[in-house]
PDB file of N, CA, C and O in Angstrom, chain B, residues numbered from 101:
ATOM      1  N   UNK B 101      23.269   5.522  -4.997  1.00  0.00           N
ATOM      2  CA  UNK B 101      23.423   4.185  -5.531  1.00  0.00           C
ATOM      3  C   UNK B 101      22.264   3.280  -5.125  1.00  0.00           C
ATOM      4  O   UNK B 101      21.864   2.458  -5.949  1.00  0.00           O
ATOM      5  N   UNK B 102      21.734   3.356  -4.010  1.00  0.00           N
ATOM      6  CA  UNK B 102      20.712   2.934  -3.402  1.00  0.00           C
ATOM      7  C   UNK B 102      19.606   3.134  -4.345  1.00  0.00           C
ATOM      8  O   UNK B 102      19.185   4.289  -4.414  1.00  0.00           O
ATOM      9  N   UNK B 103      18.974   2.131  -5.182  1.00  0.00           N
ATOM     10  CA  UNK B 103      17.534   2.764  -5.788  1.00  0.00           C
ATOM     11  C   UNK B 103      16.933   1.521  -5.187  1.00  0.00           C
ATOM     12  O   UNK B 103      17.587   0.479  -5.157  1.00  0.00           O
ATOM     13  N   UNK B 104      15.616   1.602  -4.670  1.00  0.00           N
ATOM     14  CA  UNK B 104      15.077   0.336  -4.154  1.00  0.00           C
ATOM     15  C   UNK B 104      14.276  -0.193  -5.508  1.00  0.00           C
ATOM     16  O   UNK B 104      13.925  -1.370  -5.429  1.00  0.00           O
ATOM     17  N   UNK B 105      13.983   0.394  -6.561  1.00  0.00           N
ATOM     18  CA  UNK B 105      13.519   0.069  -7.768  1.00  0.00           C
ATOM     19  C   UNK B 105      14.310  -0.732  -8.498  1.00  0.00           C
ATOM     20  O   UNK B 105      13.926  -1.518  -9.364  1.00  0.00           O
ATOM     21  N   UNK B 106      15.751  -0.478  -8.047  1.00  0.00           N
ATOM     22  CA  UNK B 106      16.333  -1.580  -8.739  1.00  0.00           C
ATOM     23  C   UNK B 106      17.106  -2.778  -7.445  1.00  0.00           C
ATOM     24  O   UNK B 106      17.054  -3.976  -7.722  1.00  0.00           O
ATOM     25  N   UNK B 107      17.538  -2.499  -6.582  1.00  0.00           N
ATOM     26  CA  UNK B 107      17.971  -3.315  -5.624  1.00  0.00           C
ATOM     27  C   UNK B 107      16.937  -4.234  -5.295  1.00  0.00           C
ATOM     28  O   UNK B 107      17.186  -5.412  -5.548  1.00  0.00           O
ATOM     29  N   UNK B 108      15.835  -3.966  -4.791  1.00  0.00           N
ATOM     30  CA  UNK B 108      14.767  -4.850  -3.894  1.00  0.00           C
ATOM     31  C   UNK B 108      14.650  -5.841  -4.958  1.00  0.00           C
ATOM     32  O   UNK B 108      14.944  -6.968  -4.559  1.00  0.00           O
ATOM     33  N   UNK B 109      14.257  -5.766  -6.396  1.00  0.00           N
ATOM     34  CA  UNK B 109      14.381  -6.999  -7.403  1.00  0.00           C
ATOM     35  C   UNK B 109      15.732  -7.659  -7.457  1.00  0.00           C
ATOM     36  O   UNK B 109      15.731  -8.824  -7.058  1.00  0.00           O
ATOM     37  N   UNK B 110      16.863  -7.183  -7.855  1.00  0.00           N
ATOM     38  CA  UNK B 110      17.424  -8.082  -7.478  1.00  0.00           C
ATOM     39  C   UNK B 110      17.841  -8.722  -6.276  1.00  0.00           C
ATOM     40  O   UNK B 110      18.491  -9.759  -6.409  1.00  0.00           O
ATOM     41  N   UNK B 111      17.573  -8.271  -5.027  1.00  0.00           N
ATOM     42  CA  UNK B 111      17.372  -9.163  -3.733  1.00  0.00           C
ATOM     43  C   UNK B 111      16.299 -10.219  -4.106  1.00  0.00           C
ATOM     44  O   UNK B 111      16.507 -11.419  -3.926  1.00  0.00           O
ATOM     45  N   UNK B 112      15.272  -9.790  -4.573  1.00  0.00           N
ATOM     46  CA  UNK B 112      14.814 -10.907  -4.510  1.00  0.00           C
ATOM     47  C   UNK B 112      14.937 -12.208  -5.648  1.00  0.00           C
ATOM     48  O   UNK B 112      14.697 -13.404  -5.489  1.00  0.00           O
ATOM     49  N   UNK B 113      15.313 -11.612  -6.602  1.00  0.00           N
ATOM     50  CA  UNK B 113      16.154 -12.340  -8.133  1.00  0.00           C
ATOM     51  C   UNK B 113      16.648 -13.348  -7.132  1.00  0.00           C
ATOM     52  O   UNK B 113      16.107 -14.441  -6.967  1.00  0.00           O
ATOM     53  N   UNK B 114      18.136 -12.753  -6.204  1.00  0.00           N
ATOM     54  CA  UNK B 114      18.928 -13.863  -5.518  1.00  0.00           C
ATOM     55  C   UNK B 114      18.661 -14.828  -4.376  1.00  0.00           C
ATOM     56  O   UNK B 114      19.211 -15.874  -4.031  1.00  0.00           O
ATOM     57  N   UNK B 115      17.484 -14.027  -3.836  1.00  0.00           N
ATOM     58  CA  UNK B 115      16.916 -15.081  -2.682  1.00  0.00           C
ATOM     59  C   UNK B 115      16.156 -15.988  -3.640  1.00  0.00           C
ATOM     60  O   UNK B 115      16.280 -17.169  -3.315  1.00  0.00           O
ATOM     61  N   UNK B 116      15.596 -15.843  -4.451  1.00  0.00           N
ATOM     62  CA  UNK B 116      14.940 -17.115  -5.384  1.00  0.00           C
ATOM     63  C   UNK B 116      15.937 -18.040  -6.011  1.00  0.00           C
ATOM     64  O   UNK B 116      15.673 -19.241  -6.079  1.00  0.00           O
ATOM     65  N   UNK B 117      17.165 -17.520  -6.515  1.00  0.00           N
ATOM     66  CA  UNK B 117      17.620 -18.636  -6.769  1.00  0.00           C
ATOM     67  C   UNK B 117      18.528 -19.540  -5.795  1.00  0.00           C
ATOM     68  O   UNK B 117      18.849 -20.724  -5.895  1.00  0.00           O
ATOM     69  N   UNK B 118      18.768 -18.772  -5.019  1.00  0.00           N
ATOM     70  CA  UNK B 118      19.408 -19.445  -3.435  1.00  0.00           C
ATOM     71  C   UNK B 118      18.758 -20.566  -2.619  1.00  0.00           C
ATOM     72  O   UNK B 118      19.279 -21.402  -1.880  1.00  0.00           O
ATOM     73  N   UNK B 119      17.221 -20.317  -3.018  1.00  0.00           N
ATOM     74  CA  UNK B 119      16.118 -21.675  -2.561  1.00  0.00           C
ATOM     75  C   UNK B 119      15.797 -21.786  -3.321  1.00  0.00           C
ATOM     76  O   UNK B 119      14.604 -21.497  -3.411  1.00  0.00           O
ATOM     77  N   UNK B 120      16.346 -22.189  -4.326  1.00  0.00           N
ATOM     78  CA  UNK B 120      15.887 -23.008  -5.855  1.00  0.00           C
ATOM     79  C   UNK B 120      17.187 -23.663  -5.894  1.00  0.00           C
ATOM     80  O   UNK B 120      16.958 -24.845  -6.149  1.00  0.00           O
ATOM     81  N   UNK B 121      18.453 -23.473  -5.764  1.00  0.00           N
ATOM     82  CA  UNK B 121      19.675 -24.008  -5.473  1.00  0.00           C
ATOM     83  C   UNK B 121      20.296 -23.576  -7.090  1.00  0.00           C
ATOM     84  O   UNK B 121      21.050 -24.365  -7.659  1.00  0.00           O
ATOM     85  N   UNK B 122      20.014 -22.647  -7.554  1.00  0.00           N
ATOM     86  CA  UNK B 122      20.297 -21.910  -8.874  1.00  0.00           C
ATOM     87  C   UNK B 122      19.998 -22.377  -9.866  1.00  0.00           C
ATOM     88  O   UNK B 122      20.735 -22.379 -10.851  1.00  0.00           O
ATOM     89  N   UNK B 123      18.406 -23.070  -9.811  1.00  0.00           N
ATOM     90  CA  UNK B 123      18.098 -24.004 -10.800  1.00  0.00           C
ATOM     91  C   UNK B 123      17.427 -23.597 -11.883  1.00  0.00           C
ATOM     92  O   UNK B 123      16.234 -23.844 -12.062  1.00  0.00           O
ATOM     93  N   UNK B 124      18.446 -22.684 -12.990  1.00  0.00           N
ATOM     94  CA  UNK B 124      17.445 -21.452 -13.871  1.00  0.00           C
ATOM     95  C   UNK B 124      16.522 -21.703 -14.544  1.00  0.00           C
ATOM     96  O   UNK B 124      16.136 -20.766 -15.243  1.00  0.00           O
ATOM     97  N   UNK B 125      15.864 -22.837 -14.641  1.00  0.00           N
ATOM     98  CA  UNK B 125      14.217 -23.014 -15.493  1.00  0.00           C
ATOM     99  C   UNK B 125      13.509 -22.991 -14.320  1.00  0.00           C
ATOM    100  O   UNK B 125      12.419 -22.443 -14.152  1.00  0.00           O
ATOM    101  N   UNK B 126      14.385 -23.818 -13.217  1.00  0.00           N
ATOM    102  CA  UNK B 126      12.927 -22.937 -11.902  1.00  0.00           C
ATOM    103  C   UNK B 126      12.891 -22.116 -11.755  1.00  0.00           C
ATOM    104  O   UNK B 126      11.698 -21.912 -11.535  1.00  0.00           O
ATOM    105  N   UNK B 127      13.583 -20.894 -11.652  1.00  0.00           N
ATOM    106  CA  UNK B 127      13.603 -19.560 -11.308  1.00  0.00           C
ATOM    107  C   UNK B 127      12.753 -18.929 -12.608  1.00  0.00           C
ATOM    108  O   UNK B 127      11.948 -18.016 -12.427  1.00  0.00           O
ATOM    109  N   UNK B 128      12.966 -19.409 -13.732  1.00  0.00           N
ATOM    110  CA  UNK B 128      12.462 -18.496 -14.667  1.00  0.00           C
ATOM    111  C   UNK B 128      11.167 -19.049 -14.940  1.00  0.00           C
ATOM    112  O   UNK B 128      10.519 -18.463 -15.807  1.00  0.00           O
ATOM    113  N   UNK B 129      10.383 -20.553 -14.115  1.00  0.00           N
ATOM    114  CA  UNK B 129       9.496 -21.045 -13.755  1.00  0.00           C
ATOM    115  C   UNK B 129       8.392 -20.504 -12.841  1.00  0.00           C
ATOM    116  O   UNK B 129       7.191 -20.770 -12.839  1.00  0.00           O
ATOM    117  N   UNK B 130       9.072 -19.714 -12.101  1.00  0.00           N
ATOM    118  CA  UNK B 130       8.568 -19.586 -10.700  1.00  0.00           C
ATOM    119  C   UNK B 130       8.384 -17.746 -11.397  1.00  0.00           C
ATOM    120  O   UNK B 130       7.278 -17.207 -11.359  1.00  0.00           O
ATOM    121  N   UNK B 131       9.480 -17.092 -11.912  1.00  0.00           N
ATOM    122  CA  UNK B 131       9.098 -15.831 -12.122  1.00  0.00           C
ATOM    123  C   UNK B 131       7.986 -15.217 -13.504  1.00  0.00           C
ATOM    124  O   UNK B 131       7.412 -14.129 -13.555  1.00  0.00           O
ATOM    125  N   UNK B 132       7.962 -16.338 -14.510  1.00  0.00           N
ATOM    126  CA  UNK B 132       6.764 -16.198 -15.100  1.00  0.00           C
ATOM    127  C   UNK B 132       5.307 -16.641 -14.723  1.00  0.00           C
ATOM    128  O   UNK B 132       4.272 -16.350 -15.323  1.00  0.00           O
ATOM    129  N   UNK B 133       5.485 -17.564 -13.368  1.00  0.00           N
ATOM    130  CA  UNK B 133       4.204 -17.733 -12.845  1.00  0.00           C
ATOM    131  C   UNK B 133       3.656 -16.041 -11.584  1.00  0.00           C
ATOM    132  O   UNK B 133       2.583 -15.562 -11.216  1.00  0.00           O
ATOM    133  N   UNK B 134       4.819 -15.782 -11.403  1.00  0.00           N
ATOM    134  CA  UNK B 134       4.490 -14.872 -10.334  1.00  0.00           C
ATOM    135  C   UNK B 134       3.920 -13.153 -11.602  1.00  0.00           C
ATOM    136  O   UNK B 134       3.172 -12.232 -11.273  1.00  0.00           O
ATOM    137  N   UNK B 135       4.639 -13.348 -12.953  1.00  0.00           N
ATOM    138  CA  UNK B 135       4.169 -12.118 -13.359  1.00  0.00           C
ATOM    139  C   UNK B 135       2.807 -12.731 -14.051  1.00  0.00           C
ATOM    140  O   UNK B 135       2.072 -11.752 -14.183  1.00  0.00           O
ATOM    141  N   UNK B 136       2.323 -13.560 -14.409  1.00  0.00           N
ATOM    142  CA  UNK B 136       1.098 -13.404 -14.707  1.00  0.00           C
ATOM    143  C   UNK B 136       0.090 -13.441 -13.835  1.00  0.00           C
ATOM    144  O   UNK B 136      -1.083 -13.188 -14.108  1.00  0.00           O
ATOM    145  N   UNK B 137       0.673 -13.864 -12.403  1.00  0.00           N
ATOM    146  CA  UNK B 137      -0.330 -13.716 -11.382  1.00  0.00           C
ATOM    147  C   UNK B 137      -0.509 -11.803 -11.417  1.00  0.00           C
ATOM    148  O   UNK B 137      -1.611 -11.277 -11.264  1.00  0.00           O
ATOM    149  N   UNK B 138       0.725 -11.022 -11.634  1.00  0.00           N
ATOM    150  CA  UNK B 138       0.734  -9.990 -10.948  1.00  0.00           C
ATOM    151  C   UNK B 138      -0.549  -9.277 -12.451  1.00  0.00           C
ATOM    152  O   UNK B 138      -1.596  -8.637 -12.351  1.00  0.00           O
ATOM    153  N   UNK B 139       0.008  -9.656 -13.354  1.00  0.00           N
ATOM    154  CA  UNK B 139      -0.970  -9.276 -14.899  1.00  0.00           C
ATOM    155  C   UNK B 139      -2.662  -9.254 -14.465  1.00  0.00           C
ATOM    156  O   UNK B 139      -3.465  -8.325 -14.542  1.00  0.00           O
ATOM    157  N   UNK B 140      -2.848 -10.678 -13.978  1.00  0.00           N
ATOM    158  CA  UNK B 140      -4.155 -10.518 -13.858  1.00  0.00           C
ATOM    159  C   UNK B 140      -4.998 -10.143 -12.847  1.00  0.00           C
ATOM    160  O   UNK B 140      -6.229 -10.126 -12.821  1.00  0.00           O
ATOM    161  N   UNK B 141      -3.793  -9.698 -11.614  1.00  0.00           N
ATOM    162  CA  UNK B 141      -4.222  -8.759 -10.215  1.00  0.00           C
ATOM    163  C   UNK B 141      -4.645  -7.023 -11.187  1.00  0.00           C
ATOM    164  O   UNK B 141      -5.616  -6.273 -11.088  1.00  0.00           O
ATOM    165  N   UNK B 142      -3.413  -6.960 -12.042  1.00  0.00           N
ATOM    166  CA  UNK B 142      -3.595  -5.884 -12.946  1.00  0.00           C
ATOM    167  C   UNK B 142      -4.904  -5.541 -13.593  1.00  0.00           C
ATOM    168  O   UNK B 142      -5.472  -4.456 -13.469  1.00  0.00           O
ATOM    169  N   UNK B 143      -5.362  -6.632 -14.342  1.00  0.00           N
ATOM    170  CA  UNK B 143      -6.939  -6.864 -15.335  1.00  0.00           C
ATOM    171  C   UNK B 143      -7.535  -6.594 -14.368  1.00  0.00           C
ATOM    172  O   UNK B 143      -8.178  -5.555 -14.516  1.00  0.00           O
ATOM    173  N   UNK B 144      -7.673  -7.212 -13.062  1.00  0.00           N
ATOM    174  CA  UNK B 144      -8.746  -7.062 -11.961  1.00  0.00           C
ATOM    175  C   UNK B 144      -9.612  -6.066 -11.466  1.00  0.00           C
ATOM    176  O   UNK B 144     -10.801  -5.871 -11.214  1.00  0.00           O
ATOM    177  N   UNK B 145      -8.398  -5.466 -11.431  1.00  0.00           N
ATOM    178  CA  UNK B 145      -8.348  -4.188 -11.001  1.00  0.00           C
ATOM    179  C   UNK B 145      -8.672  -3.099 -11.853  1.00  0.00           C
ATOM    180  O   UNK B 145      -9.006  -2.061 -11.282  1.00  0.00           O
ATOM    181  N   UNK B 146      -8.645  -3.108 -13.096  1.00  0.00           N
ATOM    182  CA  UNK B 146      -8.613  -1.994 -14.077  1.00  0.00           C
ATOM    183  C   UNK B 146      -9.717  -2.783 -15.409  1.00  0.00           C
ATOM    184  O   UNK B 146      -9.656  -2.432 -16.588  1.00  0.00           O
ATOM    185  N   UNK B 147     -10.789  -4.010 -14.822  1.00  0.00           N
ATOM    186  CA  UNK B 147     -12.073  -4.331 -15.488  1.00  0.00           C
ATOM    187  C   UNK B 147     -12.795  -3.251 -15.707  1.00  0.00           C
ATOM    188  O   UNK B 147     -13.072  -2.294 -14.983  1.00  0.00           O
ATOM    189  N   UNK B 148     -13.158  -3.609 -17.159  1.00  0.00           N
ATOM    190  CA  UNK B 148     -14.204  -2.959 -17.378  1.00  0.00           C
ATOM    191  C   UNK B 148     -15.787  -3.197 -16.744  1.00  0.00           C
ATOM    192  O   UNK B 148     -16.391  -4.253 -16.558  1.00  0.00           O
ATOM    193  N   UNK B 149     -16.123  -2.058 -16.539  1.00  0.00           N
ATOM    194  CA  UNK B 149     -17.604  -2.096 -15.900  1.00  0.00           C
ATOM    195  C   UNK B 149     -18.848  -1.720 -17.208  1.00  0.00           C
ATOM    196  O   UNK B 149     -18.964  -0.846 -18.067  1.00  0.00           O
ATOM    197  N   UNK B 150     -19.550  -2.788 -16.819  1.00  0.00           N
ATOM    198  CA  UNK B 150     -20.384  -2.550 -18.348  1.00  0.00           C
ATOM    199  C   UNK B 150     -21.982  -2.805 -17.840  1.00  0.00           C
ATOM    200  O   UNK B 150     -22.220  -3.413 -16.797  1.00  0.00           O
ATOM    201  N   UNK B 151     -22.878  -2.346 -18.580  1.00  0.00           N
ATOM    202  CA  UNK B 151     -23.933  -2.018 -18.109  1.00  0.00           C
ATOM    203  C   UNK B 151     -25.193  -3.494 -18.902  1.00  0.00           C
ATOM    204  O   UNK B 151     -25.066  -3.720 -20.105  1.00  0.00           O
ATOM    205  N   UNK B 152     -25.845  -3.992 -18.406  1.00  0.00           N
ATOM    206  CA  UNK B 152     -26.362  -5.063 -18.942  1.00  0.00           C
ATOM    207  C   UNK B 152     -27.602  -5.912 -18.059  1.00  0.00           C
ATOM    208  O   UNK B 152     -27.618  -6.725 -17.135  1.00  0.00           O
ATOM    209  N   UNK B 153     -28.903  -5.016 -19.164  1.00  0.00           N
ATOM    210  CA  UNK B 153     -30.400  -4.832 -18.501  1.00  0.00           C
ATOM    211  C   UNK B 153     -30.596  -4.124 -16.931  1.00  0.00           C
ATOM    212  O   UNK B 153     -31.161  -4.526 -15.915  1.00  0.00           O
ATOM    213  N   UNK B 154     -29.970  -3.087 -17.206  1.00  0.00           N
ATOM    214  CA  UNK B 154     -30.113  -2.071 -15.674  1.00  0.00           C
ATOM    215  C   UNK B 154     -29.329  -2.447 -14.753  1.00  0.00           C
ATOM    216  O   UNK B 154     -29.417  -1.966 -13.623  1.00  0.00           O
ATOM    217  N   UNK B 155     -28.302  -3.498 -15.123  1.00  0.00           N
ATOM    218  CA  UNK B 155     -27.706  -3.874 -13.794  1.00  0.00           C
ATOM    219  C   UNK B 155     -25.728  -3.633 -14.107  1.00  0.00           C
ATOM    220  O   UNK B 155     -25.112  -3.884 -15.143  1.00  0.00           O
ATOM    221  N   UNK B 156     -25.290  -3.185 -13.038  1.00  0.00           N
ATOM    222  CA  UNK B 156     -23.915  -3.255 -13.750  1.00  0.00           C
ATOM    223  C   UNK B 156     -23.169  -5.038 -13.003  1.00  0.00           C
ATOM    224  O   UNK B 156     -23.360  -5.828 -12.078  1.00  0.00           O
ATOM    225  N   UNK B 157     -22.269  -4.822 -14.226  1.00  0.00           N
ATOM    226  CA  UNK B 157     -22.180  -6.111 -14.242  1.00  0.00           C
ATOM    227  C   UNK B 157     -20.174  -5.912 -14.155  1.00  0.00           C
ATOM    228  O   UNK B 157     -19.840  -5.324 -15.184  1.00  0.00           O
ATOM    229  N   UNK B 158     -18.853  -6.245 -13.223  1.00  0.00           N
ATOM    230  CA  UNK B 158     -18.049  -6.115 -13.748  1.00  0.00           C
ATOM    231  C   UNK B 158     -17.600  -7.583 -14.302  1.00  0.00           C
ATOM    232  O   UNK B 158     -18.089  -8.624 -13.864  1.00  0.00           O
ATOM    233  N   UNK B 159     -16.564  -7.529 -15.367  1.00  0.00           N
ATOM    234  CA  UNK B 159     -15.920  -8.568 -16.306  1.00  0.00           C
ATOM    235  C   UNK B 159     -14.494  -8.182 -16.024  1.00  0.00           C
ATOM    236  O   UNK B 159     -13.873  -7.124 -16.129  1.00  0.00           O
ATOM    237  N   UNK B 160     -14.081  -9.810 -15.498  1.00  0.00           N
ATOM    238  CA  UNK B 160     -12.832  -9.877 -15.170  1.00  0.00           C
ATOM    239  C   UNK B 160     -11.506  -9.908 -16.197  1.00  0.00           C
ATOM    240  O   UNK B 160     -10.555  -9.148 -16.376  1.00  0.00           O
ATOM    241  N   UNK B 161     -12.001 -11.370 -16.863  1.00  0.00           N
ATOM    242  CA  UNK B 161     -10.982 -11.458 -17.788  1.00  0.00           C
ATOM    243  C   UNK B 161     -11.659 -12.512 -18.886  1.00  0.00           C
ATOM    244  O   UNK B 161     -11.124 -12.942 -19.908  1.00  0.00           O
ATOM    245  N   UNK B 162     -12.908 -12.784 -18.409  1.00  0.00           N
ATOM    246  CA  UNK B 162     -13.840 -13.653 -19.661  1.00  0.00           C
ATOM    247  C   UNK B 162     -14.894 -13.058 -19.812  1.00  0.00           C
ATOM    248  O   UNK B 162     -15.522 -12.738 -18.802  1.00  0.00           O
ATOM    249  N   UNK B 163     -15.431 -12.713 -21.191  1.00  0.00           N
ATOM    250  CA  UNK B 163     -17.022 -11.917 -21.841  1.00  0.00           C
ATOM    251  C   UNK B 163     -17.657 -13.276 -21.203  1.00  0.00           C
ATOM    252  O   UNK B 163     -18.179 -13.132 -20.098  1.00  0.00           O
ATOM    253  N   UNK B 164     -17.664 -14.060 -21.548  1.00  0.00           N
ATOM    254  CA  UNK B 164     -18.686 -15.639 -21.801  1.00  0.00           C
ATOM    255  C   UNK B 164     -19.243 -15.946 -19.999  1.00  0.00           C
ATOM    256  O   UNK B 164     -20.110 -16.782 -19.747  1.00  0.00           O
ATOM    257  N   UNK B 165     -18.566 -15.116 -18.929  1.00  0.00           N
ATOM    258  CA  UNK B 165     -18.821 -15.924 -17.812  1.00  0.00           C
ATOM    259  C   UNK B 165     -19.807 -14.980 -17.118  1.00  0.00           C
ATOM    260  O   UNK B 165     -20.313 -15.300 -16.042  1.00  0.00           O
TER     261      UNK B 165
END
């Protein structure tokens, strides 16, 4: 019964809304800020490396920068 794949999220589902005081646009505030943080730890990590005048260059999540 124990899967920590599914238990450890909802532990933490309930400790968030327990210090939020069950306030569900904060919680669902707070958990779409935490998955796009986790999205673009994701991009970070899995940038493409591209080659540009002999030098490599990696690109995070903008061509233009």
């Amino acid at each position: 019964m124990y899967q920590p794949a599914v238990v450890l999220p909802l532990l933490f589902l309930m400790r968030l809304m327990v210090t939020l005081d069950f306030n569900l646009a904060q919680v669902v505030f707070v958990m779409l800020l935490k998955s796009t943080q986790h999205a673009y730890r994701f991009i970070a990590r899995h940038s493409v490396v591209r080659q540009h005048d002999g030098e490599t260059i990696t690109r995070i999540a903008c061509r233009h920068c």
